[in-house]
C-alpha beads as a LAMMPS data file, in Angstrom:
LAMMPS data file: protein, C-alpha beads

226 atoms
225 bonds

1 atom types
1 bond types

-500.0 500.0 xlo xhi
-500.0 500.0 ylo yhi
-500.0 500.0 zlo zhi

Masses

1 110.0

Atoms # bond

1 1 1 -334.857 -15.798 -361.277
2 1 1 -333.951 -18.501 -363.475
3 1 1 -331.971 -17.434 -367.236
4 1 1 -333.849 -19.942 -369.096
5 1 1 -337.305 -18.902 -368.701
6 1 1 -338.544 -19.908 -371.777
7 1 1 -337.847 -23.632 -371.269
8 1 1 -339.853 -26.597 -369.921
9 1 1 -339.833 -26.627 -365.621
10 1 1 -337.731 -29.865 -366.224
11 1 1 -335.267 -28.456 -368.112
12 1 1 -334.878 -25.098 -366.433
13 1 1 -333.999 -26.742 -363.452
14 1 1 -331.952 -29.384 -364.810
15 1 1 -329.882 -26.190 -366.438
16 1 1 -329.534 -24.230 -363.812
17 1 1 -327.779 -26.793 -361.518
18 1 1 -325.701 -27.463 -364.721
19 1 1 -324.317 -24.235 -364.290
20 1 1 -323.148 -24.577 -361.195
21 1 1 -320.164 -26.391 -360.327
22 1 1 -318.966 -28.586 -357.211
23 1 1 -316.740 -26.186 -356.376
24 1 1 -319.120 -23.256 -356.507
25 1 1 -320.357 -25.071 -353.375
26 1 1 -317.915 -27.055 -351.734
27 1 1 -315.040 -24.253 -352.374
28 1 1 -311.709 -25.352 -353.760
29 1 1 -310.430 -27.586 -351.150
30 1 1 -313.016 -29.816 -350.867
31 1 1 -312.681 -31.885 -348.074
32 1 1 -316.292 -33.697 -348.870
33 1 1 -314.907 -35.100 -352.503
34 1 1 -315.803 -38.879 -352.409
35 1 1 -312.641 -41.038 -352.943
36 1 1 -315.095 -43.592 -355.256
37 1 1 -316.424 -43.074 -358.701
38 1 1 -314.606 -39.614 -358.784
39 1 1 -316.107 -38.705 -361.938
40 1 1 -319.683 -38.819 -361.122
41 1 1 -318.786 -36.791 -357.780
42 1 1 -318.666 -33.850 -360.283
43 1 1 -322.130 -34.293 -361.800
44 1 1 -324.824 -32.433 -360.428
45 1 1 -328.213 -34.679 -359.651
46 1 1 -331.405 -33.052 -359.279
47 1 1 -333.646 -35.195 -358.771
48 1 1 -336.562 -35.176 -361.128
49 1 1 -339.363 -32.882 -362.106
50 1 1 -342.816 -35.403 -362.699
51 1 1 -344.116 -34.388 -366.438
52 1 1 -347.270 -33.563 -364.825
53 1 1 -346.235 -31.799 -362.498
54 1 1 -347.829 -28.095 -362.368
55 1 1 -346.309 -24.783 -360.534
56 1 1 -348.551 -24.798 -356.953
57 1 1 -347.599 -28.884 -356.831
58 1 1 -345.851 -30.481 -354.194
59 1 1 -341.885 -30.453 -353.404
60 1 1 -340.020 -33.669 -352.323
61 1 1 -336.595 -32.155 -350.345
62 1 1 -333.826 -34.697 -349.502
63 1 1 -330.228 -33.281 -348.447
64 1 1 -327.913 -34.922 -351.398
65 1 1 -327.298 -37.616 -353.655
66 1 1 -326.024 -41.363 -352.416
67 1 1 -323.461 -43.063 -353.875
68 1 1 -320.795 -41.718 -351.814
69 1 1 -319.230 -44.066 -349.814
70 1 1 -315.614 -45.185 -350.323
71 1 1 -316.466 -48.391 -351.485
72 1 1 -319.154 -47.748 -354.086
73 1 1 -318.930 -48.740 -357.563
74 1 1 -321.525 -47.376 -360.530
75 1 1 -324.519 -49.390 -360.600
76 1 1 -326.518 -49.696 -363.895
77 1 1 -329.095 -47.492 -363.038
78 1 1 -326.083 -44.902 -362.350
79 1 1 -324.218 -45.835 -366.048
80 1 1 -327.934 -44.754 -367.308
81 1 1 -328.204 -41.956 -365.256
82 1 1 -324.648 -39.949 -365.120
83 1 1 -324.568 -41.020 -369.246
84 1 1 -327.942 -38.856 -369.910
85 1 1 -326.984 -35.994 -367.991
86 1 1 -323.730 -36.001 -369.285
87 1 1 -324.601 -36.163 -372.658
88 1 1 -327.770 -33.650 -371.973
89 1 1 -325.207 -31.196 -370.862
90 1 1 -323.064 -31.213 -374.116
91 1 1 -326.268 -30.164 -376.009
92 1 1 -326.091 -32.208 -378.951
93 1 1 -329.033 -31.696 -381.495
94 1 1 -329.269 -35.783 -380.834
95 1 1 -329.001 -35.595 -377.548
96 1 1 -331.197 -36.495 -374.460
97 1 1 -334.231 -34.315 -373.419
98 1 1 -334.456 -33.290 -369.848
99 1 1 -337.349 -35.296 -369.329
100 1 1 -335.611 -38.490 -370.103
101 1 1 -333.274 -37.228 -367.222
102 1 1 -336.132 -37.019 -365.440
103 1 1 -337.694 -40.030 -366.115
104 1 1 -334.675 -42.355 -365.790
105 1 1 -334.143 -41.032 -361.949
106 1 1 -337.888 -41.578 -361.423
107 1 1 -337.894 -44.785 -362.178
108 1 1 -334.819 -45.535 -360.367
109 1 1 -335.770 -44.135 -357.317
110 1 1 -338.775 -47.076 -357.376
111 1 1 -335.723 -49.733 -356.694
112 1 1 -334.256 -47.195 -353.313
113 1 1 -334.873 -47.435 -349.653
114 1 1 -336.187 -44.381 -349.927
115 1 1 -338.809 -45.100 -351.766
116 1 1 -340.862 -46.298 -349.028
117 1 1 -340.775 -42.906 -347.637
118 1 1 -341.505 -41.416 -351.004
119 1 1 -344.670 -43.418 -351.700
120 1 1 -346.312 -42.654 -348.220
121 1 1 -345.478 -39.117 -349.206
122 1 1 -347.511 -39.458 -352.413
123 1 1 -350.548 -41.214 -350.665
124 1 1 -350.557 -38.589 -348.300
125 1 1 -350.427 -36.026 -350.857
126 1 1 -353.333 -37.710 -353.561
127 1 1 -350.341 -37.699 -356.022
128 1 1 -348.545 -39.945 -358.789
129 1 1 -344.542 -39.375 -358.826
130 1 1 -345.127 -37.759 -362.075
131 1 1 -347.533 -34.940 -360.602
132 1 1 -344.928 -34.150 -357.936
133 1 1 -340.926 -32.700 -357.964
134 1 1 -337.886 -34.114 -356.043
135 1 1 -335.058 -32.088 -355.418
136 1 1 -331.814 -32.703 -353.368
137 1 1 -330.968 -29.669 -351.690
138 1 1 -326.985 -29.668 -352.859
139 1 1 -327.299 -31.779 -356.044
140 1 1 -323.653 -33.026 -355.534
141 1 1 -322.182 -36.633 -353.535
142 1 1 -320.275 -36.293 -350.581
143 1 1 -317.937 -37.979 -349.423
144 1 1 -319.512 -41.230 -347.176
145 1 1 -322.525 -40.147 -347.981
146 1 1 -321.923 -37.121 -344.994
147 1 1 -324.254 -34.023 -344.775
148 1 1 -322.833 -31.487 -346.778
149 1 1 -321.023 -28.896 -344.237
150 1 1 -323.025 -25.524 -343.310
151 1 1 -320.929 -23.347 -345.675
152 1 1 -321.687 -26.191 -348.655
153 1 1 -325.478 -26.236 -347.277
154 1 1 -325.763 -22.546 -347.487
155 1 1 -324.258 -22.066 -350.623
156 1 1 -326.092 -24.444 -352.861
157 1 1 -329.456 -22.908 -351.141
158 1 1 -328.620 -19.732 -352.840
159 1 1 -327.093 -20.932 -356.249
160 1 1 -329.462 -23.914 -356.673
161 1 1 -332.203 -24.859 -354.547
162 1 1 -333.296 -21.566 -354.570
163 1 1 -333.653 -20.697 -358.038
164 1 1 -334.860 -24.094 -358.320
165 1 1 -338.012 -22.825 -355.864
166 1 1 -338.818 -19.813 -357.974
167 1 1 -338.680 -22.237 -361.567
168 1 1 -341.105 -24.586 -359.711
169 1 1 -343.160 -22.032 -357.126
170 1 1 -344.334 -24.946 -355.189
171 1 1 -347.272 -24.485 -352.648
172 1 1 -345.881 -27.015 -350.156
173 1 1 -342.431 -29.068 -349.402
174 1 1 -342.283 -31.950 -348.309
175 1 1 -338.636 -32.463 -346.603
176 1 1 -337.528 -35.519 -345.814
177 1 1 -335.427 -36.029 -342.944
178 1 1 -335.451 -33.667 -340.082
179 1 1 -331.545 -32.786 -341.184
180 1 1 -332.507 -31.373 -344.523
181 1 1 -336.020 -29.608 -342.546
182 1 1 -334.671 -26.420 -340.929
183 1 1 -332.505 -25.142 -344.250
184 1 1 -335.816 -23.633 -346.052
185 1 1 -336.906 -21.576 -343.496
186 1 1 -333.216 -19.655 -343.877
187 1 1 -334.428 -18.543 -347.558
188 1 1 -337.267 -16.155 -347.125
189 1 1 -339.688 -18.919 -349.003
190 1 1 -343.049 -16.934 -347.830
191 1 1 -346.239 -18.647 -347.558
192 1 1 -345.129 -22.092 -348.709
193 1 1 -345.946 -24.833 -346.488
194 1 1 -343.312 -27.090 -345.047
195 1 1 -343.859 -30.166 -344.138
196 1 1 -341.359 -32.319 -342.390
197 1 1 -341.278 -36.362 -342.662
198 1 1 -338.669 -37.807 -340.114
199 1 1 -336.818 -40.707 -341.203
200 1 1 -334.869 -43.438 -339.540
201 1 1 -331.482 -44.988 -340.272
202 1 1 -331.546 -47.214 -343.612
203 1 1 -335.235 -46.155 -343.986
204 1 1 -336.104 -49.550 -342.562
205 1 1 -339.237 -48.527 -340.778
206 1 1 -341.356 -45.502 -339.733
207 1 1 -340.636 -43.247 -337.073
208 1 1 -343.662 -42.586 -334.699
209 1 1 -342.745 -38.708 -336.230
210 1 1 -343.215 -39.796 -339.087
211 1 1 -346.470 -41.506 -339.193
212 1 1 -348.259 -38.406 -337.086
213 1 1 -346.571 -35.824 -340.104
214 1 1 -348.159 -37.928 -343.058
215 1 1 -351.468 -37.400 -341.082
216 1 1 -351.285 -34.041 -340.807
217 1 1 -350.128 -33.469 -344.761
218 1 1 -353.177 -35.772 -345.773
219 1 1 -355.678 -33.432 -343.727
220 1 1 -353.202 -30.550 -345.813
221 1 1 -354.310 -32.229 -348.813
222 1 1 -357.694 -32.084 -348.111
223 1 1 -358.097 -29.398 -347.035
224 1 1 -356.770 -27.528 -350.126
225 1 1 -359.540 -29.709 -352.047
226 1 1 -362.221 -28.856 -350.188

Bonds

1 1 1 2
2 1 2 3
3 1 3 4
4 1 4 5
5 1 5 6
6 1 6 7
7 1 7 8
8 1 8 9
9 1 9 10
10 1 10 11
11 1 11 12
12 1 12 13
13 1 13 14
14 1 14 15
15 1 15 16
16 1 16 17
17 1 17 18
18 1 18 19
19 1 19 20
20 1 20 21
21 1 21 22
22 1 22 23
23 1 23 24
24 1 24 25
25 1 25 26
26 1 26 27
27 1 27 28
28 1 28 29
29 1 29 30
30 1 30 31
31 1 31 32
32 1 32 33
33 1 33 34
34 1 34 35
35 1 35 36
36 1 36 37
37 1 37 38
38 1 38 39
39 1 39 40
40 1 40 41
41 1 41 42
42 1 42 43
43 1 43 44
44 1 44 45
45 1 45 46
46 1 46 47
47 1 47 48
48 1 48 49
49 1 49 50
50 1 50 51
51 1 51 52
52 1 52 53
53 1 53 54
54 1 54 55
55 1 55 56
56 1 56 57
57 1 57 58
58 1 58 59
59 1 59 60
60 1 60 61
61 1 61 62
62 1 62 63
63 1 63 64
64 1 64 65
65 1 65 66
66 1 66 67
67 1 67 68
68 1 68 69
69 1 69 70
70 1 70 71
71 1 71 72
72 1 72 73
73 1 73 74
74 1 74 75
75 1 75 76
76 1 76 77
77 1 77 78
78 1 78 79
79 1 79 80
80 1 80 81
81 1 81 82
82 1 82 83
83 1 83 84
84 1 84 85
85 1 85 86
86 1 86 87
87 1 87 88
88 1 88 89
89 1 89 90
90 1 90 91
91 1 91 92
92 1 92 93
93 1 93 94
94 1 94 95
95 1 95 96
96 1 96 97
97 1 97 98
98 1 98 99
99 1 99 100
100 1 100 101
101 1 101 102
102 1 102 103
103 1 103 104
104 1 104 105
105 1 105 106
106 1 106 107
107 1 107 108
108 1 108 109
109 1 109 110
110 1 110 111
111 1 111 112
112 1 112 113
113 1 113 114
114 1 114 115
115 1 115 116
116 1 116 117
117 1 117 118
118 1 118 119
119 1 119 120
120 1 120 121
121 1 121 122
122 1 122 123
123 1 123 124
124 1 124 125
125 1 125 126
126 1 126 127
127 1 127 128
128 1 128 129
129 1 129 130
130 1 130 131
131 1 131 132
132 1 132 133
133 1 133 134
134 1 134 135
135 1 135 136
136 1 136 137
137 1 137 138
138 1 138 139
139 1 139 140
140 1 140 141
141 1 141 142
142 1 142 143
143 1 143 144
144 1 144 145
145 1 145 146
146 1 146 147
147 1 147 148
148 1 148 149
149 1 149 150
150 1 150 151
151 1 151 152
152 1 152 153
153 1 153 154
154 1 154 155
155 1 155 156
156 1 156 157
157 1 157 158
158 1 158 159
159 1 159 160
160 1 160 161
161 1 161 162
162 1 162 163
163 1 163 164
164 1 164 165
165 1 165 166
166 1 166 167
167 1 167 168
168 1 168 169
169 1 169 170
170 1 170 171
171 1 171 172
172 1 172 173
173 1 173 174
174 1 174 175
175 1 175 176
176 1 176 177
177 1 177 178
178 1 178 179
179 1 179 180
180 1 180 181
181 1 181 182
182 1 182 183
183 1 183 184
184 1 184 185
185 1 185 186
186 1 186 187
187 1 187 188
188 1 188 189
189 1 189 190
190 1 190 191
191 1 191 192
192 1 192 193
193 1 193 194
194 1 194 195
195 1 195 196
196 1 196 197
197 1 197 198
198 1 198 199
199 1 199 200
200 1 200 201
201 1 201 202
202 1 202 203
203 1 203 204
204 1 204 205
205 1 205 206
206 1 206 207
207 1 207 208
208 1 208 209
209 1 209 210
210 1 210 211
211 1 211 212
212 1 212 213
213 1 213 214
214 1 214 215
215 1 215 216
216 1 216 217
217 1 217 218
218 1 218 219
219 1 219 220
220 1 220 221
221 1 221 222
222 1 222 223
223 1 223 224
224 1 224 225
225 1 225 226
């Protein structure tokens, strides 16, 4: 159960992955440590929790964070990024509100490739990015942008994506990628619907997968109006 219960969703999630550290999940030899931008690889990234977004809403699920290849440098949208959480997690009076965490990663995620995933999602789901969540399974880079390994996968699953589930008690999840798809099922979710959106290298078009899985979560979505 999450230890800040009295918080906004937003901020309860954006805590608890705070208190975890990189090598929590990656152990202390971590062979998955990018060899760029070093000090972001230790900042957790959660993705974003929409401001209208209501427990019973719809989950986003990617695996981790970009940004790790060997030759990446901080882009602005990063330098506004890392510098909010960052300065969130020193908890100055001043400081940034989880929600402007939230909404600085929203509205970068408009400018990724995988945006064009995203907003098929959100048609298929009847939803604006602020009435849904995103979450990256392990909230930490790796190293050339690799899956994290199993023991890494199954270790932020229990000390963040998990706790992260029962702060937002979603009624569906959407994952993206088939990678990412078959790590839910392993934590004992119950009755919440999983819904899994292939993707293709680069995200440069849609996957004949993919297009039949948006069908089926917009007859999902209407469905539960009905």
């Amino acid at each position: 159960m999450s230890s800040f219960p009295e918080l906004d969703l937003d901020e309860q999630v954006l805590r608890t992955a705070l208190s975890i550290s990189r090598s929590d999940i990656f152990g202390e030899m971590d062979a998955q440590l990018p060899i760029s931008e070093i000090r972001d690889a230790n900042v957790p990234q959660i993705g974003f929790i929409g401001a209208n977004y209501r427990q019973g809403g719809d989950l986003l699920l990617g695996i981790n964070p970009g940004g790790g290849g060997d030759t990446y440098r901080r882009t602005a949208e990063d330098e506004r990024r890392f510098g909010l959480i960052t300065s969130f997690d020193k908890g100055a009076a001043d400081g940034p509100s989880a929600r402007q965490v939230c909404e600085t990663t929203m509205k970068g995620m408009r400018t990724w490739r995988l945006w064009k995933i995203v907003s098929a999602v959100l048609d298929a789901c009847g939803a604006e990015q602020d009435e849904v969540a995103y979450l990256n399974w392990c909230p930490f880079r790796t190293r050339k942008d690799k899956m994290p390994v199993a023991n890494a996968m199954r270790n932020a699953g229990t000390l963040y994506f998990l706790p992260a589930v029962r702060i937002l008690k979603p009624r569906r999840i959407i994952a993206l990628g088939k990678k990412v798809s078959s790590w839910p099922a392993r934590l004992g979710l119950g009755d919440i619907e999983l819904h899994v959106i292939r993707r293709t290298i680069g995200d440069s078009y849609f996957h004949e997968d993919a297009a039949r899985a948006l069908e089926i979560l917009r007859q999902s979505t209407q469905e539960a109006r009905k």
